[in-house]
N, C-alpha and C positions, 0 to 999 in steps of 0.2 A: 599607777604606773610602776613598774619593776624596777629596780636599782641597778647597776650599774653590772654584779655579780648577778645577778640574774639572767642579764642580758648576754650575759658571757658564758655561762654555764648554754642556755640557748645554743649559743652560736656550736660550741663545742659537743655537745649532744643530738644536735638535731640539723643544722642548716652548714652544717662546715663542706661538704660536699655542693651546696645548691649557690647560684646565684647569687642570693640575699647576704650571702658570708662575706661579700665583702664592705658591705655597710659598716660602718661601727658600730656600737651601743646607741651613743647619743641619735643617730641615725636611725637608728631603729627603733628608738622609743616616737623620731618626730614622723618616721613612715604609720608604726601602729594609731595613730593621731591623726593622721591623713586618712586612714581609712576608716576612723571614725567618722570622720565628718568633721573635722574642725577646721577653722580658718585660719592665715597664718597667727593674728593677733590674737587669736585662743590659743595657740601652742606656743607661742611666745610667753603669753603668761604663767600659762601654764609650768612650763622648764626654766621660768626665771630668764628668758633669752631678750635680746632686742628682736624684731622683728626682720631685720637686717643677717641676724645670724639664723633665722631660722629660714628666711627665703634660701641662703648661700647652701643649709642641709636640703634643702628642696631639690636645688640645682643639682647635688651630690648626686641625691638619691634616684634623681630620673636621669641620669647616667650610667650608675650604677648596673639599675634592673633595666637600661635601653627601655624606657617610657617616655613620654612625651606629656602625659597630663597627669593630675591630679588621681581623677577616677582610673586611669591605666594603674596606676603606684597601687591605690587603693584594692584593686584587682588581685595583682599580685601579690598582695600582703594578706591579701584574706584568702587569697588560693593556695599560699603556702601554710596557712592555718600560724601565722605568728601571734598574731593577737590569743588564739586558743593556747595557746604552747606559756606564753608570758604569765597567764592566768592561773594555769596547774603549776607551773612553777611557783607561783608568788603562793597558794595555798600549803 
């Protein structure tokens, strides 16, 4: 998972124009995780969260992108190629 400055350099190079820019970081490490596949009590552990803070970025984030589900977020996250972008960056 990409740090914090990674996630930021992101936002600034590539997604400050689109939709997904208004996420934060932390939001956007827990949407790229959703479109993994994971469940909330994997991403919780995962980011050291309670599962309480990660449902509340869940709530954020399907506001944010105006989604409704899980797999809609996950849609979106992989249509806007985030996951790819976090990956070249971290190399």
């Amino acid at each position: 998972m990409p740090n914090v400055n990674i996630l930021l350099n992101i936002y600034h190079k590539y997604i400050s124009d689109k939709p997904v820019s208004t996420l934060t970081p932390r939001e956007i490490e827990t949407s790229i995780l959703i479109a993994e596949g994971m469940t909330n009590k994997e991403i919780a552990k995962k980011l050291y969260l309670s599962e309480k803070t990660v449902k509340h970025y869940i709530t954020n984030i399907f506001a944010k992108l105006k989604v409704s589900t899980r797999t809609q977020a996950a849609v979106f996250i992989l249509k806007h190629d985030i996951t790819n972008l976090c990956k070249e960056l971290e190399d």
